[in-house]
C-alpha positions in Angstrom: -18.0 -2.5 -0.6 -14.8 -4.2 0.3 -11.6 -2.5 0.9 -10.0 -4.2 -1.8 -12.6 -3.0 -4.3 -12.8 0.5 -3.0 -11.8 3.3 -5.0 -12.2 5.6 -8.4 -13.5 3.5 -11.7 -9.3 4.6 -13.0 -8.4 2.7 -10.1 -9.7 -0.3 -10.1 -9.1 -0.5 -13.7 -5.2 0.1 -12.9 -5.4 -2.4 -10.3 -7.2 -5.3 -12.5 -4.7 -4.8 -15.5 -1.9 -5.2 -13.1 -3.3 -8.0 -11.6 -3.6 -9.5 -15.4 0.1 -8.7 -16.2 1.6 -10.1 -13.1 -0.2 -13.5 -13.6 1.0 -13.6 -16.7 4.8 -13.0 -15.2 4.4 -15.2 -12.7 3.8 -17.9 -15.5 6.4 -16.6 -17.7 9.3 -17.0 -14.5 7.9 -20.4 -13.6 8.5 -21.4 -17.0 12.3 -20.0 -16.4 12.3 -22.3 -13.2 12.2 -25.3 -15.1 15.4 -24.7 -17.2 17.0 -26.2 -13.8 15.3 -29.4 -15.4 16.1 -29.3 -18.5 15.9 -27.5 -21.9 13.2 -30.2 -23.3 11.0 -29.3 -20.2 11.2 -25.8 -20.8 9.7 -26.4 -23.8 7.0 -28.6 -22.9 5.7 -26.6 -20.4 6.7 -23.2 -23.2 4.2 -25.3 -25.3 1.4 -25.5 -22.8 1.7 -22.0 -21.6 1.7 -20.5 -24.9 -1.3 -22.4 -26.2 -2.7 -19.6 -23.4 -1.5 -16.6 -23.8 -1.0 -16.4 -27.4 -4.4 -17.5 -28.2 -6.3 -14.7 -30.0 -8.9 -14.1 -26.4 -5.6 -13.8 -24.1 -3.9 -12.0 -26.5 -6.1 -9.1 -26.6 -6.6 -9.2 -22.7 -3.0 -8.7 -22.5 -2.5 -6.3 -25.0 -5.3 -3.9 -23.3 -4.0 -4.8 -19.7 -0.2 -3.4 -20.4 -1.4 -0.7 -22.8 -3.9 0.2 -19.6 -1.7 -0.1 -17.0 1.1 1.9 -18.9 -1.0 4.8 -19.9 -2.7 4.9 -16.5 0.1 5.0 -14.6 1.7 8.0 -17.0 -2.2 9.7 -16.3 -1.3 9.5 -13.1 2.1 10.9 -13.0 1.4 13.7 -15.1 -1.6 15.0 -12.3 0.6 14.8 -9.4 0.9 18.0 -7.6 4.4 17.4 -5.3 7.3 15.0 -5.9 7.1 14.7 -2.1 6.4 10.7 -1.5 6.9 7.6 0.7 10.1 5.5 -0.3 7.7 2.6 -1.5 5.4 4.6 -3.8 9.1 6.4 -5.4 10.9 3.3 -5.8 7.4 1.7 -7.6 7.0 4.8 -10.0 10.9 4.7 -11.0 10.9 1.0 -11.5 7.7 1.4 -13.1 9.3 3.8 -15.7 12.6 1.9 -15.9 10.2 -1.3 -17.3 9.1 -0.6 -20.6 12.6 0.6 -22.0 13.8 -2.8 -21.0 10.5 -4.7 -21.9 9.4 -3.2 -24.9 12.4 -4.0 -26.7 11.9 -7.7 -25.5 8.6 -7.7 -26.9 9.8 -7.0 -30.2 12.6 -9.9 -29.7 9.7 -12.6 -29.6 5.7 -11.6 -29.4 6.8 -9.0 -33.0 9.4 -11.5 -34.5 7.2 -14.3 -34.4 4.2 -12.6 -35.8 5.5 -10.2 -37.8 8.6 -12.0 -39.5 7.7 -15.7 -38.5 10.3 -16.7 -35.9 9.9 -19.4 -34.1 10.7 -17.9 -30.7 11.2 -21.1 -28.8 13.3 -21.1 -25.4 16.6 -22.1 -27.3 16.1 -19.5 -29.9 15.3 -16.7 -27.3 18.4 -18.2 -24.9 20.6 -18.4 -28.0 20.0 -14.7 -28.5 20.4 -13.6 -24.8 23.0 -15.6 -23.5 25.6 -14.2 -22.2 25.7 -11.1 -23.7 22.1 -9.8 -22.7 21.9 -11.9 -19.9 22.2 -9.4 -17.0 19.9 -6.9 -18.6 17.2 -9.7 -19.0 17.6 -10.7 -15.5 17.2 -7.1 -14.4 14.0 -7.2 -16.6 13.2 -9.8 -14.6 13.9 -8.4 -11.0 12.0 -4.9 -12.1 9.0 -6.8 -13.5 8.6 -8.7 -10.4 9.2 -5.9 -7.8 7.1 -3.3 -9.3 4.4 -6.5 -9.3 4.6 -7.5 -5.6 4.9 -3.8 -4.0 1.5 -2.9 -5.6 0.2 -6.7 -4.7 1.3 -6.1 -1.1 -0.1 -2.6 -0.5 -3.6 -3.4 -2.0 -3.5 -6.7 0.2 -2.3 -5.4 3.5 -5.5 -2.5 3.5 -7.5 -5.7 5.0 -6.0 -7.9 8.3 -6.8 -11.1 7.4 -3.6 -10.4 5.2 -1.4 -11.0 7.8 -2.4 -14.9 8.2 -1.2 -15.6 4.9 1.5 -13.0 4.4 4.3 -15.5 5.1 3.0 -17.6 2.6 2.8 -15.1 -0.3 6.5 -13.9 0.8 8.0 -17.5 0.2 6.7 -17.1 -3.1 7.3 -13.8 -3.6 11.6 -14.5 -2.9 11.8 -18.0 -4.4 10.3 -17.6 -7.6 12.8 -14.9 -9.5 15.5 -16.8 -7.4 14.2 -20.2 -9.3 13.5 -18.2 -12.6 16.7 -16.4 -12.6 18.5 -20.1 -11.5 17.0 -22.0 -14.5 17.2 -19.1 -17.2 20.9 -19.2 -16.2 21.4 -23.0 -16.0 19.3 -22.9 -19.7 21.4 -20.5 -21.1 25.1 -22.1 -20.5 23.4 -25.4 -21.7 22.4 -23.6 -24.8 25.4 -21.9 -25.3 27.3 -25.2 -24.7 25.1 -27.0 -27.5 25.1 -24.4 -30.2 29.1 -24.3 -30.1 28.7 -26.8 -32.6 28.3 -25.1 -35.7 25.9 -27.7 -37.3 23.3 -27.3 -34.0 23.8 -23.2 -34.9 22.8 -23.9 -38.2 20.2 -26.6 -37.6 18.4 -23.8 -35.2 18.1 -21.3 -37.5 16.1 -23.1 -39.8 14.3 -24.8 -37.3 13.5 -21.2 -35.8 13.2 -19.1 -39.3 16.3 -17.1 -37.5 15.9 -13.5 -38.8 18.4 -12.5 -41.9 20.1 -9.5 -42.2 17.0 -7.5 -43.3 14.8 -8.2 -40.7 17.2 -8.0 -38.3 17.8 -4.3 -38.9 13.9 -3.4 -39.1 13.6 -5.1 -35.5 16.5 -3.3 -34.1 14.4 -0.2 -35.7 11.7 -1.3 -34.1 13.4 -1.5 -30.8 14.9 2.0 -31.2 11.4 3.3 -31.9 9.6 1.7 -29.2 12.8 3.1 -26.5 12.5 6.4 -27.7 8.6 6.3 -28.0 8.2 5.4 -24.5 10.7 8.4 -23.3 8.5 10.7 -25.0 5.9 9.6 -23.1 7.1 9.9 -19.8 9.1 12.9 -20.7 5.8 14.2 -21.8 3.8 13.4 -18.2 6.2 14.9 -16.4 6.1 18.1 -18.2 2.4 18.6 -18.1 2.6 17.6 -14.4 5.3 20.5 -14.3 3.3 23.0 -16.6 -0.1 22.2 -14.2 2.0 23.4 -11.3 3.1 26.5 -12.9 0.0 27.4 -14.3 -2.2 26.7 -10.9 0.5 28.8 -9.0 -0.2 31.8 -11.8 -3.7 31.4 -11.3 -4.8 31.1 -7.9 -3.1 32.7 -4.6 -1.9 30.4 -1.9 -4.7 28.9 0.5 -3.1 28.2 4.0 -3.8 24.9 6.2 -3.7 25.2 9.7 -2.9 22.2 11.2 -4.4 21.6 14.9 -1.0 20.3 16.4 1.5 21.9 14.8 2.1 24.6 11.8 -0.1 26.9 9.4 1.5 26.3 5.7 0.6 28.5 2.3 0.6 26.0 -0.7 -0.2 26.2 -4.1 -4.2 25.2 -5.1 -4.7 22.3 -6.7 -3.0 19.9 -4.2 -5.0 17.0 -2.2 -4.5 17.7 1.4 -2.6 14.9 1.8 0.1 15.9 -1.0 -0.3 19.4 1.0 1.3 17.8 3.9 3.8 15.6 2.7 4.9 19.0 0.5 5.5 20.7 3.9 6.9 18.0 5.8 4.3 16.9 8.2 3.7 13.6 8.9 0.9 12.1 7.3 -0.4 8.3 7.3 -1.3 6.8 4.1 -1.8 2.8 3.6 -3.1 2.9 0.4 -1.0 5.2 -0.7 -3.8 7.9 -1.6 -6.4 5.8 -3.4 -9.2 6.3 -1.1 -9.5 2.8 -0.3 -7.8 3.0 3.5 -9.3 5.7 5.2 -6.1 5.8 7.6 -5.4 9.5 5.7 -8.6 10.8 7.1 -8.7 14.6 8.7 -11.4 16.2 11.3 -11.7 19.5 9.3 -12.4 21.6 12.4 -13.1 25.2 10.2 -13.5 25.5 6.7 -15.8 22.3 6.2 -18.1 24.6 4.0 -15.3 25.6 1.6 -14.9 21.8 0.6 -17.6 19.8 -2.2 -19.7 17.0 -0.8 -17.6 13.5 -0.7 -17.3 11.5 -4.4 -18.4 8.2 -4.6 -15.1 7.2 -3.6 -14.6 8.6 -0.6 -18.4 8.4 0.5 -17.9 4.8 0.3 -14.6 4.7 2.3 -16.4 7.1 4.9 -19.4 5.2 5.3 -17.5 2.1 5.4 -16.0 3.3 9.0 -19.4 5.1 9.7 -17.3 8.7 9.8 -18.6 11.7 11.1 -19.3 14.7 8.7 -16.3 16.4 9.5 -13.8 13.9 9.1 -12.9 13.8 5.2 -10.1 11.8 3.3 -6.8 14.2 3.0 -6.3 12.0 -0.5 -9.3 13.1 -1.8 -9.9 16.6 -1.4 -8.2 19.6 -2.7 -8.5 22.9 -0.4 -9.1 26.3 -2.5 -10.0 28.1 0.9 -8.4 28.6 4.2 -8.7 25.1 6.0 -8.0 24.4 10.1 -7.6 20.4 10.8 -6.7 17.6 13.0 -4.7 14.7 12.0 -6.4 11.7 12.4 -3.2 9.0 12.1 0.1 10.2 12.2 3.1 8.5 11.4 6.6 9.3 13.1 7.6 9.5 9.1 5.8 10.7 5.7 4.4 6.9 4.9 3.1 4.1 6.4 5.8 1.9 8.8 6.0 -1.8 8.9 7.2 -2.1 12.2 6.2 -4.5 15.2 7.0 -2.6 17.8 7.1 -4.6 21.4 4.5 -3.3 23.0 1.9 -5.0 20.6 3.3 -8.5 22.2 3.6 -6.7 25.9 -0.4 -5.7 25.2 -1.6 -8.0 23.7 -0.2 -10.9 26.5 -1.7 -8.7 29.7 -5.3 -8.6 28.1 -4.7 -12.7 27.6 -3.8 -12.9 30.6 -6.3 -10.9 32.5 -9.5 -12.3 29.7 -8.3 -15.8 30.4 -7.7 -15.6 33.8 -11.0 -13.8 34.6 -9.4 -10.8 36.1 -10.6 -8.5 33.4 -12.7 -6.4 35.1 -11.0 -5.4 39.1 -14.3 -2.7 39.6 -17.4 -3.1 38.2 -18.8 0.2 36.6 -20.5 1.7 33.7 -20.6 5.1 34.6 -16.9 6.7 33.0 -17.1 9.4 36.3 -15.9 6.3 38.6 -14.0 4.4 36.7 -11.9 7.4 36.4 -11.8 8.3 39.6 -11.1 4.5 40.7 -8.3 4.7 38.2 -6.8 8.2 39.4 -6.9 6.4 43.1 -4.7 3.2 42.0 -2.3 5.2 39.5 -2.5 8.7 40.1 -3.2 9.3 36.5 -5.6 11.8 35.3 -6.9 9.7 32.2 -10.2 10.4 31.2 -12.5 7.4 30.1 -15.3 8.1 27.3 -19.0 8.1 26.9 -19.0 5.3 24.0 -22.1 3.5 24.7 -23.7 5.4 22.0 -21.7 4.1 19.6 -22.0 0.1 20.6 -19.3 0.1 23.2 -20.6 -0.9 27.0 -18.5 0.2 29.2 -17.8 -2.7 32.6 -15.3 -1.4 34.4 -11.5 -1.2 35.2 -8.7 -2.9 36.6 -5.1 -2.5 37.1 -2.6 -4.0 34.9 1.0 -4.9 34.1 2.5 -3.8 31.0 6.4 -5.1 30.8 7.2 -3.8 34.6 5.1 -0.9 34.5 1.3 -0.3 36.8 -0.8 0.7 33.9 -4.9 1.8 34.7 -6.9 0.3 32.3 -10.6 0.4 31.1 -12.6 -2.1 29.8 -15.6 -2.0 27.2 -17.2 -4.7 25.7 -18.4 -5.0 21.9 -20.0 -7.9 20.6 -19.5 -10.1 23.7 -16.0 -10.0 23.6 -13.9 -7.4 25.5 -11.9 -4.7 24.9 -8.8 -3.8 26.7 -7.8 -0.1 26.8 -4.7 0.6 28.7 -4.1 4.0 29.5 -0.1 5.1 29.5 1.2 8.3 30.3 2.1 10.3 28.0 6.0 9.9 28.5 9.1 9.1 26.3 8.6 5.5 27.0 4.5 5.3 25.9 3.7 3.2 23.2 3.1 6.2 20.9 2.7 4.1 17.5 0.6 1.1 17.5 -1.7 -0.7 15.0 -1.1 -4.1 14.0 -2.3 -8.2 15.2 -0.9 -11.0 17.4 -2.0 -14.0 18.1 -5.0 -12.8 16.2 -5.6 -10.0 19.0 -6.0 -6.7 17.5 -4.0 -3.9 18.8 -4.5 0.0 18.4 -3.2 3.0 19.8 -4.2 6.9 20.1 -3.7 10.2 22.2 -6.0 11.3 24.4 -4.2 14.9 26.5 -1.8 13.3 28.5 -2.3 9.8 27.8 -1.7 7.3 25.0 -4.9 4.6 24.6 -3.7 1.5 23.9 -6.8 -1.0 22.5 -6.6 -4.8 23.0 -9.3 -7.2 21.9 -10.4 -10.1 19.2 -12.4 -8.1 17.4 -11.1 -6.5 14.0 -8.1 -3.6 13.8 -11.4 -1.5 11.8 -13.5 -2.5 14.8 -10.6 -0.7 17.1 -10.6 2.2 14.7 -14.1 3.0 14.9 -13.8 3.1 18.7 -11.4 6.1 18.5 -13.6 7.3 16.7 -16.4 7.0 19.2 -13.4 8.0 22.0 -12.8 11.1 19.4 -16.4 12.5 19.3 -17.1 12.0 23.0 -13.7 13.7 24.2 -14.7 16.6 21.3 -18.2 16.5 22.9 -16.5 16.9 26.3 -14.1 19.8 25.5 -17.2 22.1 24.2 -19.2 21.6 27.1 -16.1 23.1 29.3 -13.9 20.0 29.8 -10.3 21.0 30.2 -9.1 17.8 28.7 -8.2 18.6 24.9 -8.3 15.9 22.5 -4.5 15.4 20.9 -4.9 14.0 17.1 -4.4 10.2 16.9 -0.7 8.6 16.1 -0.3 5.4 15.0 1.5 3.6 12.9 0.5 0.8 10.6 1.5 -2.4 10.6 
């Protein structure tokens, strides 16, 4: 399955309804855009768009995708287990819940008046009504909508690379279309404003429109009052059971304590995913998809307590076969410890959420294995035995890295060379997958390593992890995934090693995401 259509039955349904709603706002803001035209435009086009969405079909797949999206997203609030989050996902769930008591209202302003009490909600009767006086709340609506949209857009879209190509593209729309909507709802509505200063164009408009009288008036501002105060209830609601499911686990069941590998032991509350465990005590804990199961960059090597834990869902089998995981490695999203569990941190962050940050050593990497693929000086000594190649590699750098037993896995090992990273002599290995190499440069574990890498330049993949004393860096065309799975195979064979008496002790992957 692909990455984009991984995840729970909920999910996907979330993710389709949202994808309804903000097609239907990106129509709605273009049809703002055109105000810098003219008012008769804005019509037109009103007239062509509406024809759409207020057809009976449309109409219903719109009602279910905001009722779906809305009572979804207050499902999922109300079974969260810690408050403890990434900035993104808090900003989307706030602006999430600021939306409907701005939106709602506005609903009843045109979709309610015109079926309910026969407005004729055209452009001039809605600009009338908003401008100025509700101007800057309707242009907040506007911002929230449109934020809340392209957050969620951008983290389902960045779980697969071939986002980055047209990223840049999808930002240009991303800034210039509420910049173009807010620019022609506010050129539209000092127009308006300008023309119905005549009292004879106020008066020709209302019964052009079927303005609502006095009566009518007061029902919708009912209505709006209802639908505020409705919607509060709701969310108050969510957050209480969330509250009261807290309590009521913490009364039931004693606390279960994770041990992590690297760093603490923690007693938390049953009832928690493993992930929410970790971001509850402050650990650093990757997370690209934000918990959905989709990513896999959450995953754990449950090294005791395996037993303790039921068999993988559909969701997370899926995710785990999808980067051919070993039985131990589980998704810290998707399971929720009631026993005593010891782990290993697969991807960690320097923070509790995934980074967009290019950091320079990407570009540094990324141009030596260029430059050494291009120029045929790839491979300085020929070997596919690991044994010598590290022992070449201790003789030219004086570093103790070890080099892995992949082949099993699909990587050939050819040899080693020494390269230059920025100023510095750095050993590297080279494995080849697919007929195209693969670059691992092997730093030192020092202040200056490239602790944090995962990203693509120049459509070279780049990927970074800890091996005892060293920090792998990966460099090759194949996929970012492809990279993955060798630390994977790199993560088995140094386990492998350390049981049969190796010294060497695996350190848990870091990296950040890019």
């Amino acid at each position: 399955m692909h990455i984009y259509f991984r995840g729970s039955g909920l999910q996907r349904l979330r993710l389709a309804s949202g994808l309804a709603l903000m097609a239907f706002a990106a129509t709605h803001f273009a049809n703002h855009a055109v105000g810098l035209v003219s008012l008769e435009a804005m019509h037109r086009v009103q007239e062509l768009r509406t024809a759409v969405t207020r057809s009976w079909p449309v109409s219903i797949i719109l009602l279910l995708a905001l009722t779906t999206h809305v009572a979804l997203g207050l499902y999922k609030l109300s079974r969260r287990e810690t408050w403890r989050m990434p900035v993104w996902e808090a900003l989307q769930i706030g602006i999430g819940l600021s939306i409907p008591f701005l939106l709602f209202p506005h609903i009843v302003n045109t979709r309610v008046a015109h079926a309910v009490f026969g407005a004729n909600d055209i452009y001039l009767y809605e600009l009338v009504r908003l401008w100025p006086d509700s101007a800057i709340l309707q242009s907040t609506l506007l911002v929230l909508v449109w934020v809340h949209g392209c957050i969620g857009i951008h983290y389902w879209l960045r779980l697969s690379d071939s986002y980055s190509r047209f990223a840049p593209f999808l930002l240009v729309i991303a800034l210039l279309l509420p910049v173009l909507a807010l620019s022609g709802f506010a050129v539209a509505g000092m127009r308006a404003t300008y023309i119905m200063s005549d009292p004879g164009a106020f008066a020709a408009l209302k019964a052009r429109t079927n303005w609502p009288n006095a009566h009518d008036a007061a029902t919708m501002a009912t209505l709006r009052d209802i639908v505020r105060w409705g919607f509060g209830l709701l969310a108050a609601t969510a957050i209480g059971i969330a509250f009261l499911r807290y309590r009521r686990e913490c009364a039931k069941r004693g606390p279960v304590r994770i041990s992590y590998l690297d760093g603490p032991a923690v007693d938390l509350t049953p009832g928690m995913t493993l992930l929410e465990i970790s971001r509850s005590a402050g650990i650093p804990h990757a997370s690209l998809c934000g918990g959905r199961g989709r990513c896999s960059t959450c995953r754990v090597r449950i090294e005791k307590g395996l037993e303790s834990l039921p068999a993988p869902d559909a969701v997370e089998a899926a995710t785990l076969s999808a980067i051919d995981a070993p039985s131990n490695v589980r998704l810290a999203c998707q399971i929720r410890p009631t026993a005593p569990l010891t782990i290993a941190i697969v991807s960690r962050p320097g923070v509790h959420s995934p980074i967009h940050t290019e950091f320079s050593e990407i570009k540094e990497v990324v141009a030596a294995h260029i430059r050494a693929d291009i120029g045929g000086s790839a491979i300085e000594f020929a070997s596919s035995d690991p044994a010598e190649v590290e022992a070449w590699l201790l003789r030219q750098s004086q570093h103790a890295a070890k080099v892995r037993d992949v082949e099993r896995r699909g990587y050939h090992l050819r040899g080693a060379r020494m390269d230059y990273v920025g100023e510095r002599a750095i050993g590297t290995c080279v494995y080849e997958r697919d007929a195209r190499l693969i670059s691992v440069f092997m730093f030192p574990e020092t202040d200056s390593a490239p602790v944090a890498i995962r990203g693509q330049r120049n459509r070279y993949s780049a990927l970074s992890w800890r091996d005892a004393g060293t920090i792998c860096c990966s460099v090759s065309q194949v996929t970012v995934e492809m990279l993955e799975h060798l630390a994977e195979a790199w993560e088995e064979a140094a386990s492998a090693s350390t049981e049969s008496g190796d010294p060497m002790n695996l350190e848990p992957t870091r990296h950040c995401d890019e």
